[in-house]
Residue frames relative to the residue before (quaternion, step in Angstrom):
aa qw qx qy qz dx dy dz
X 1.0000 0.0000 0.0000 0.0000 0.00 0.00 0.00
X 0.0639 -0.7541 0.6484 0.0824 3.70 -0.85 0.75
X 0.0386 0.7604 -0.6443 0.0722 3.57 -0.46 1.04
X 0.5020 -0.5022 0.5949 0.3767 4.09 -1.61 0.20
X 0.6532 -0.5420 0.3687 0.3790 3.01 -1.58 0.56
X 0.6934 0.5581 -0.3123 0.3320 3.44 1.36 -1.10
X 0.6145 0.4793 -0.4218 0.4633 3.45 1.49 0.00
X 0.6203 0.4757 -0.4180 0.4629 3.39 0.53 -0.68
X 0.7825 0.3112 -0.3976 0.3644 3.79 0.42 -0.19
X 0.1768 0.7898 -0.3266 0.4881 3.29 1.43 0.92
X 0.7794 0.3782 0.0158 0.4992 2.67 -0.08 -2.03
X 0.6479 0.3729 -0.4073 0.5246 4.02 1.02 -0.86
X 0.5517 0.5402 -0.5268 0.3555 4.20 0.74 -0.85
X 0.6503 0.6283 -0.3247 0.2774 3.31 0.82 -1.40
X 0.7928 0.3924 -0.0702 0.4611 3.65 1.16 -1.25
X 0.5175 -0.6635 0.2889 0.4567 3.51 1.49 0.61
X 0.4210 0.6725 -0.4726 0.3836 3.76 0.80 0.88
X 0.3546 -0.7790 0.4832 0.1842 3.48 -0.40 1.26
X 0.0476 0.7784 -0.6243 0.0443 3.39 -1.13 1.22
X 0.4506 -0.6162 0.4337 0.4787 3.45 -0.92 0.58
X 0.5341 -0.5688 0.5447 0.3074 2.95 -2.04 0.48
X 0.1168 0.7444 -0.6525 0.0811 3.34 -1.64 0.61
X 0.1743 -0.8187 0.5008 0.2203 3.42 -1.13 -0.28
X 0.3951 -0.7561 0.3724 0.3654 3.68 -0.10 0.61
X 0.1545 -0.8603 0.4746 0.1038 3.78 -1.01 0.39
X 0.3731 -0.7312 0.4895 0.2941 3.89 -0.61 0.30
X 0.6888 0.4177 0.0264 0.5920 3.31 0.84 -2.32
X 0.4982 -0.5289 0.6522 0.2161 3.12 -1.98 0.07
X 0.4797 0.6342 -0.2976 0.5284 3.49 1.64 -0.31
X 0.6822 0.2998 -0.2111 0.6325 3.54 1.28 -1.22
X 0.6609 0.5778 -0.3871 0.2821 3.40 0.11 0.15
X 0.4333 0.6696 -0.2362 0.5551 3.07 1.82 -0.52
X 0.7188 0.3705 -0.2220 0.5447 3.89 0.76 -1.54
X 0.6349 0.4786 -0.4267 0.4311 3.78 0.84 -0.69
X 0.8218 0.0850 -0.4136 0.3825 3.84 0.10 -0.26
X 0.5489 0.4101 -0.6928 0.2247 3.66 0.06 0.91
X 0.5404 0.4259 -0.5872 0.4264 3.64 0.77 0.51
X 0.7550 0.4403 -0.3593 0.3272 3.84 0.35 0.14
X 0.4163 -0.7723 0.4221 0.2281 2.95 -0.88 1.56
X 0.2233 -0.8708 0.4368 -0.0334 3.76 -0.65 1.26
X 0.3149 0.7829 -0.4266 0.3255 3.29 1.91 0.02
X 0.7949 0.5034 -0.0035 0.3386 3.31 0.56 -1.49
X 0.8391 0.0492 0.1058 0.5313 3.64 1.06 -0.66
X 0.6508 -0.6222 0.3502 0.2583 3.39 -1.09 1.22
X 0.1087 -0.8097 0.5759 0.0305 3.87 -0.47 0.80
């Protein structure tokens, strides 16, 4: 099976395996909206 990382950490959220949160991006345009939904208080980015 050859799968992305963002699916395989899916597939662990899905099965009660902790993964960090993230969000994949394409643009610098989408990068901007991805970290105000991440919560950065807590951990190095």
């Amino acid at each position: 099976m050859n799968i992305h990382e963002y699916q395989a950490k899916e597939l662990f959220a899905q099965f009660g395996v902790a993964v960090p949160k993230g969000v994949a991006v394409t643009s610098a345009a989408e990068f901007e909206g991805a970290l105000a939904k991440i919560d950065t208080s807590g951990g190095i980015m």
